[in-house]
N, C-alpha and C positions, 0 to 999 in steps of 0.2 A: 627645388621644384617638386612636388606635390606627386606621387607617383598612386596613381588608380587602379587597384586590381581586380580579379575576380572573387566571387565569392561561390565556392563549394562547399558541400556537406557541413554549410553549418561553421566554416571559416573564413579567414580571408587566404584566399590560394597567390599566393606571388609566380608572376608569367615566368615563364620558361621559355616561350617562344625566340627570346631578343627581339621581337618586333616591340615595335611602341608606334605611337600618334601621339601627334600635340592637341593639347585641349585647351583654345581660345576664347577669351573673355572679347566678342564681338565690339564691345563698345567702347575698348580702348587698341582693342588689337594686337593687345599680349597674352603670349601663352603665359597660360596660367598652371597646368597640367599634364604628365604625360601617363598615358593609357597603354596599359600593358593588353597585346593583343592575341587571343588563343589561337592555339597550335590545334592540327585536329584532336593528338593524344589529349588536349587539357576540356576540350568540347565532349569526349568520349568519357572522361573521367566527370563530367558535372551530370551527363545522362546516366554512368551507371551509378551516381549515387540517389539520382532522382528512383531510378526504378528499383533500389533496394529500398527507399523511403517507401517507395509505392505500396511495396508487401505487406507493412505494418499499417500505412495511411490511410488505406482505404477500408480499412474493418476499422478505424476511430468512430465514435458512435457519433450522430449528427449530433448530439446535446452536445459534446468537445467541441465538435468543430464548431460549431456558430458559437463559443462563446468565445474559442479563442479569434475570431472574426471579428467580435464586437471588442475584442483587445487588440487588436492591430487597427482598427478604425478610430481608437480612443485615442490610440499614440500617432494616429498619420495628423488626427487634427490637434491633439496637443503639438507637433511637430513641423505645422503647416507651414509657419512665418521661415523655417529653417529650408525646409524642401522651397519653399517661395524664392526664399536667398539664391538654393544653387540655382534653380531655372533661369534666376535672370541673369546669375553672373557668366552660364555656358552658352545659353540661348540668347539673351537679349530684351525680350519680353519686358517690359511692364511691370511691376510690384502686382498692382491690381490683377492684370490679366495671369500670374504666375499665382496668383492667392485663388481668383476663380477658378485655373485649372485645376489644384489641390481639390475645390470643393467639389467641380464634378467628377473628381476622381472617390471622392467617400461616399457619394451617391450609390456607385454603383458595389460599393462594402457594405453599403449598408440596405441592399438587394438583395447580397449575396446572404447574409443572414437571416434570410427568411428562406433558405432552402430548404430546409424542409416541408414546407407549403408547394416548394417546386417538385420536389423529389417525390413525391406521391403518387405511386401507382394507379391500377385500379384493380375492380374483383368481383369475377361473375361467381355465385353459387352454383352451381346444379345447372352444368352449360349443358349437360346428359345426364343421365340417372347414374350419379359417385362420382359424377366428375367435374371439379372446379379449374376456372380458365383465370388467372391475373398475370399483371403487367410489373414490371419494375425498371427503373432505371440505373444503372450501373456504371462506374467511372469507365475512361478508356485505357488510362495507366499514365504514361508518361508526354505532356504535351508541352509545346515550346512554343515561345513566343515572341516575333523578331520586329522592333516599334520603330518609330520614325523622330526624328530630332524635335519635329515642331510641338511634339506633347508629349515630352521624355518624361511626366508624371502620370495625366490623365491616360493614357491612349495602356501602359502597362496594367491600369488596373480598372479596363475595360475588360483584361482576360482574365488577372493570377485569379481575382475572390470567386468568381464563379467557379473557376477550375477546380480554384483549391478544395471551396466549399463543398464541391461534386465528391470528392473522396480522389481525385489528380495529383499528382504531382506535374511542377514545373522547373522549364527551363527558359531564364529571360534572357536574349542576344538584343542589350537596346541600341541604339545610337552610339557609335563612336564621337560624335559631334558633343554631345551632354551627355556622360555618362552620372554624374554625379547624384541628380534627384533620384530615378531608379535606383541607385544603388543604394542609397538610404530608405527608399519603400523598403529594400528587400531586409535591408536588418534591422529596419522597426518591426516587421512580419516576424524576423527571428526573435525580435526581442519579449515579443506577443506570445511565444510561446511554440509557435509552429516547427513540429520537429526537423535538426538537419535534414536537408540533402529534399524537403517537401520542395522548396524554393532555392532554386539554384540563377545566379548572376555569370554569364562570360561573357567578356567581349570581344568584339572581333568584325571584321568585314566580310569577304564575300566568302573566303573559305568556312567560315565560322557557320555561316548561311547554308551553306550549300553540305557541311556537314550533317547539321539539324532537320533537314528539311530526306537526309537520303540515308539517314541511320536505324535501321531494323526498330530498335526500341522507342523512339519515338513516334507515337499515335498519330496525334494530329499537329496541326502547325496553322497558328493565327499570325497574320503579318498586316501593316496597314503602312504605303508608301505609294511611290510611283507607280500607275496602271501598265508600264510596260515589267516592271519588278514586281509587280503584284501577278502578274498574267507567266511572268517562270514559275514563281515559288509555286502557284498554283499547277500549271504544268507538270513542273518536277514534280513534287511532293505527291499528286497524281500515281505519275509514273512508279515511286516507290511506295503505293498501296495506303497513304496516309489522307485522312481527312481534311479537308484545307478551309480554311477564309480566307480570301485577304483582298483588301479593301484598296483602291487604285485612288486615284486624281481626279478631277473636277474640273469645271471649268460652268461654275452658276451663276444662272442669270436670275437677276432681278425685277422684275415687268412691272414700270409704272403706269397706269389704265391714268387719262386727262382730268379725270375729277377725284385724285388720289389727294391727299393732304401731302402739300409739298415740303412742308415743314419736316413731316416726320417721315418721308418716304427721304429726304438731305440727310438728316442726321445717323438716319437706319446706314444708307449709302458710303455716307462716312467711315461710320464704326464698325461696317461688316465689311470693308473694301481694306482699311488701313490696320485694322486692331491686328495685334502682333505682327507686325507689316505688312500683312496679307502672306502669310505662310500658314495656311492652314487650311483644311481640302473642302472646309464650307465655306470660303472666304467669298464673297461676294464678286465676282469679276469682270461681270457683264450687266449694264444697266439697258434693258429695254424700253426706251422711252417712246409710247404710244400715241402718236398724235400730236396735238399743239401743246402739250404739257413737255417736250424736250428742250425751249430754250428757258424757261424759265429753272427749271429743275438742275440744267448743268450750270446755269448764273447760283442758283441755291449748294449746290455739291462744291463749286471753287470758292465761295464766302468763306464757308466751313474749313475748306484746307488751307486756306491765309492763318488760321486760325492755332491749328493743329499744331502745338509743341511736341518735336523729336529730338532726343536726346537720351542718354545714361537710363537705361532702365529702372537704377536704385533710385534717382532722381524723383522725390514727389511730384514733381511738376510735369515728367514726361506723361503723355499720352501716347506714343510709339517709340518705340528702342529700332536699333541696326539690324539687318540683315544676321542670315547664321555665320555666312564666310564671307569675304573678297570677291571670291568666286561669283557666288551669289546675288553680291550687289552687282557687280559689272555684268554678267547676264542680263537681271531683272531690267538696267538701265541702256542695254543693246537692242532692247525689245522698244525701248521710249522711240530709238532713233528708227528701227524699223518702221513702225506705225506711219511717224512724220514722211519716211521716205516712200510709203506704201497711198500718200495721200489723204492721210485719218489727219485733224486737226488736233493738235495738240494745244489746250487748253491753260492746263498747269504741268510743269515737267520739272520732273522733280531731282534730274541732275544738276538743275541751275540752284539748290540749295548746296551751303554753303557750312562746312563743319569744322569747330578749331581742333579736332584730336585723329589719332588713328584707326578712329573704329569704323565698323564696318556700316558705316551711313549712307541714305539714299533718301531722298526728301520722296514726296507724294506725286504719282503722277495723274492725271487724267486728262485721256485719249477719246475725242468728241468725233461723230460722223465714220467711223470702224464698220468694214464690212463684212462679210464671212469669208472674201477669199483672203485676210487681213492676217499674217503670225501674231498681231496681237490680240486675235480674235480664236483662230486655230488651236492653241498651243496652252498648255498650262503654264502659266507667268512664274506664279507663286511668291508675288513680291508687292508691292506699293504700286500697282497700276491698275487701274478702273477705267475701263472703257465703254462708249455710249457707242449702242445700234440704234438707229431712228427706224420707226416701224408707222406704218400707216393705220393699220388694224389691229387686235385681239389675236385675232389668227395669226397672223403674219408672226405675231410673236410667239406664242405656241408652238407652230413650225419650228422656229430658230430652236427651241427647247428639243422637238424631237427629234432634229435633224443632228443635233449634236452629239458625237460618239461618245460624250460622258452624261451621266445621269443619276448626279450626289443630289443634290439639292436645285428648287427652283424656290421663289418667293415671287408674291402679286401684292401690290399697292393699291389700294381700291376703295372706296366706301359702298362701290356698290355688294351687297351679299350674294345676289345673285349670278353676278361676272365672278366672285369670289370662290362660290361652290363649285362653277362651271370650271376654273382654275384649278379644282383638286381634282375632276375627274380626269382634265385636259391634260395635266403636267407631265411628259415622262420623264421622271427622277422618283429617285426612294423614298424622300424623303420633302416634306411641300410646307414654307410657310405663306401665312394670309398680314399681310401687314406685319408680318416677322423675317428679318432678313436672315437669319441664318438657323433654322430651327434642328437644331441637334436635339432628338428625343431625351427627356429625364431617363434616369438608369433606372426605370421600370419599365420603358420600352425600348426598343432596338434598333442600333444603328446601322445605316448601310442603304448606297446606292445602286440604282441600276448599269448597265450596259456594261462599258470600262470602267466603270467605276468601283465593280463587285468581281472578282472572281471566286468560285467557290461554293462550299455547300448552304451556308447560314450566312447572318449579318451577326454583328456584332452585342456586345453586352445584352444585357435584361431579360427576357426569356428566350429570347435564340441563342445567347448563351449558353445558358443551361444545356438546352437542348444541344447546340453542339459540341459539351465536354462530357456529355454522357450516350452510352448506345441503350437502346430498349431490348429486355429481352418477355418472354413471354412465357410462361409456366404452365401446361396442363396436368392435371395429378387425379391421379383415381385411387383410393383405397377401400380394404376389402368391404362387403356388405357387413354392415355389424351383427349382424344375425348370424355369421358364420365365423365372426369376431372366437377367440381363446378368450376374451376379457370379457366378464360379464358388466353388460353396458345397462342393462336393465330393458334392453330394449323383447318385447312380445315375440313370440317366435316366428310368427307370420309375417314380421317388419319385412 
C-alpha cells in the first residue's frame, strides 16, 4: 500500500502523527493509498520553515523569480499527462477534463510571470518643494492555502504562482480525498528550482485547518470549498488578524430566453450540469426555462443524457467518471428521491442506471417542474442532477437569480443582444456568462462570487491575486536642498 506524505523544507517529511486516511480510486472502489496526516507540531514545523525561506525569498530579485516560474510551468506541462493520471485515479474525472484542469492551471503560471508588470509601483516628483511621494508593493510573508478535492490541480495554482512570484512563501493543506496531483505540483516547483521550505505540502483535516488559519506566522489564508466552511475560515482567520479569501458554493442558473438556439443552449446544459459529475462550484444546476421554450428544451436535455457514456475515467470512451466517495453518491442520489417526493417530475433518474463494478457510480439525473421551496432547488447538490424552474417572464427569472443566497455564476441563452446586455447588468453573481454556460474568467482575470459564495477580502487569481499576496506601502522622502549639499553638485548658489 502506497503511503503519501508531507512534504517540508524541501523533503519528504514522514507523519508522526499515527493518524492516516485511505485514499480511494472512486471508479473501482479500492483504496489505493494511505495519507499520513499532520499533527499540529508537524503544521508548525512546515510554517517555521516557510518563514525562514521567507527571510532570504523575498530580496530574490524578480529576474529569479520569473524565470524560475517559467521552469516550473515548462515542467507542470511537460508533466501534465502524469498529473492528468493521478486526478483521475483519486478524483475520478475524465482524462480530458483532468488534461483541461492542468491547462488552466499553467494559465494562471503563466500570469504569474509577468509580475513584474504587476509589481509596479508608482512616483510623484516634487509632491512639495524636496519632497518625492511613491508607492510599492511588498510580499506579506508566510501564506497558506487550504483547496478542495474537486480541483486538487487547478484550484492550488490559482494561489502558489502569484504568492510565490509576490516574493511569499507557502503552505499547501490540499484535500485528503486526492492528495497526490498537488503533491507532485509541489515537487515539480522544487524541482524548478524554488528554494526549500518557499513551498511547503501537509496534510491533514480540520486540526491541520484550524492550525493554519490561527498561527501567529501565517499572513493570509486562501481556501475555496463549502460556503458554510468558507464563512469559518473566514471568521476565524479574521479573528486571529489574518487576511482571508475564501470562496464558498453555488447553486447556478442557467436562463433560457424562447428564441434561444435549443441545440446549443441542450448541449451547453449537458456538459455544464454532468462534466466531472457536476462537482464543481460553476457546475450548472438550475435550468431557467423562459416561456414556451421549456418542453422542447428538457425533450433536447434527456436525448443528450440517453446518450452520455459514464464509466472508468482512464476509459477513452467515458464522458463522466464516479462520484469522489460513497458517501457522495448516496447523498447526491437522496436528493433524486427528495425532489420526486416534493412533487418535481423526474424526468431521467439516474439511480436506475446500472454499473458492473464497485465504484462510486451514479447515472444522470434530471428533475423537471422544481420549485424554490424544493431541497433540490435550495441546497447545493454537487453531483449529476439538473433541475428545471419553469418561469413565465425575463424577470421572473432574474428574481430567482437574486433571490438566491449564492451568487458564483449565472449564464443567459439568447440571440437577442439586447435581452443579453440587459442580463449582464441584471445578474447578481460575480461572475455572468452570454450563451456560455460556465464562464470561469482566463487567468488574466479574476475569479469569484458574490453573496455566499465569496467570503473575504479579494477574489481569486489574476490581478486580485496580486493584490491580495501583497500590502502597499507608501514612501514620502525629503533631502537636503543641494545648495546647502557638502557635495559639490554644480548647482548656482542661488538654487
Amino acid at each position: 500500500m502506497q503511503r503519501i506524505e508531507h512534504l517540508i523544507d524541501g523533503t519528504t517529511h514522514v507523519g508522526t502523527s499515527g493518524v492516516t486516511k485511505p485514499v480511494f480510486n472512486p471508479a473501482t472502489g479500492a483504496q489505493t493509498a494511505e495519507l499520513s496526516m499532520a499533527s499540529v507540531s508537524e503544521v508548525d514545523a512546515a510554517i517555521a520553515s516557510s518563514k525562514a525561506a521567507f527571510a532570504e525569498w523575498r530580496h530574490v530579485s524578480l529576474a529569479r523569480r520569473i524565470k524560475l516560474m517559467y521552469a516550473f510551468r515548462n515542467l507542470l506541462e511537460a508533466n501534465a499527462d502524469e498529473v492528468a493520471r493521478r486526478l483521475t485515479a483519486e478524483h475520478g474525472k475524465v482524462t480530458s477534463d483532468a488534461l483541461g484542469e492542468v491547462a488552466r492551471g499553467l494559465e494562471n503560471i503563466e500570469y504569474a510571470c509577468g509580475v513584474a508588470e504587476m509589481l509596479k509601483g508608482s512616483y510623484n516628483e516634487a509632491a512639495s518643494t524636496g519632497v518625492d511621494v511613491y508607492s510599492v508593493r511588498q510580499p506579506l510573508g508566510v501564506v497558506a492555502g487550504i483547496t478542495p478535492f474537486n480541483f486538487p490541480a487547478m484550484v492550488p495554482l490559482w494561489m502558489i504562482p502569484n504568492a510565490l512570484a509576490s516574493g511569499n512563501t507557502f503552505v499547501l493543506k490540499p484535500s485528503e480525498r486526492d492528495p497526490s496531483a498537488p503533491l507532485l505540483i509541489a515537487e515539480l516547483a522544487q524541482e524548478a528550482g524554488f528554494p526549500p521550505g518557499v513551498l511547503n505540502v501537509v496534510h491533514g483535516d480540520k486540526l491541520a485547518v484550524d492550525r493554519l488559519i490561527e498561527h501567529p506566522d501565517v499572513k493570509a489564508v486562501s481556501f475555496v470549498g463549502s460556503s458554510p466552511i468558507a464563512k469559518y475560515v473566514y471568521e476565524t482567520g479574521a479573528q486571529n488578524s489574518k487576511r482571508v479569501q475564501a470562496l464558498g458554493g453555488a447553486k447556478n442558473h442557467m436562463v433560457v430566453l424562447p428564441d434561444a438556439d435549443i441545440d446549443l443552449a441542450a448541449d451547453s446544459a449537458v456538459s455544464a450540469a454532468y462534466g466531472s459529475a457536476g462537482e464543481r462550484c460553476m457546475a450548472i444546476s438550475v435550468v431557467v426555462a423562459v416561456g414556451d421554450i421549456a418542453d422542447p428544451l428538457v425533450e433536447a436535455i434527456k436525448v443528450r443524457m440517453e446518450k452520455l457514456v459514464i464509466g472508468d475515467g482512464s476509459d477513452p470512451a467515458s464522458e463522466m467518471g464516479p462520484l469522489i466517495t460513497a458517501e457522495a453518491r448516496d447523498r447526491v442520489a437522496g436528493y433524486v428521491q427528495q425532489g420526486a417526493d416534493a412533487g418535481a417530475t423526474v424526468v431521467v433518474d439516474g439511480r436506475d442506471a446500472q454499473f458492473d463494478n464497485d465504484g462510486f457510480f451514479l447515472g444522470v439525473s434530471l428533475i423537471d417542474n422544481v420549485t424554490t421551496d424544493m431541497s433540490v432547488y435550495q441546497d447545493e447538490i454537487f453531483g449529476p442532477v439538473l433541475s428545471v424552474v419553469r418561469t413565465d417572464t425575463y424577470q421572473q427569472a432574474v428574481d430567482l437569480i437574486e433571490t438566491n443566497p449564492w451568487g458564483n455564476g449565472a449564464a443567459i441563452f439568447t440571440r437577442d443582444g439586447g435581452a443579453a446586455r440587459q442580463f449582464q447588468l441584471d445578474a447578481d453573481a460575480g461572475m455572468v456568462g452570454i450563451n456560455v454556460p460556465i464562464p470561469v474568467p482566463v487567468g488574466y482575470h479574476s475569479f469569484g462570487g458574490w453573496k455566499d459564495s465569496l467570503y473575504g477580502d479579494t477574489t481569486m487569481y489574476g490581478p486580485e491575486g496580486i493584490k491580495f499576496y501583497t500590502k502597499a506601502k507608501v514612501i514620502t522622502s525629503r533631502w537636503p536642498d543641494p545648495a546647502g549639499s557638502s557635495v559639490d553638485l554644480g548647482f548656482p548658489t542661488n538654487s
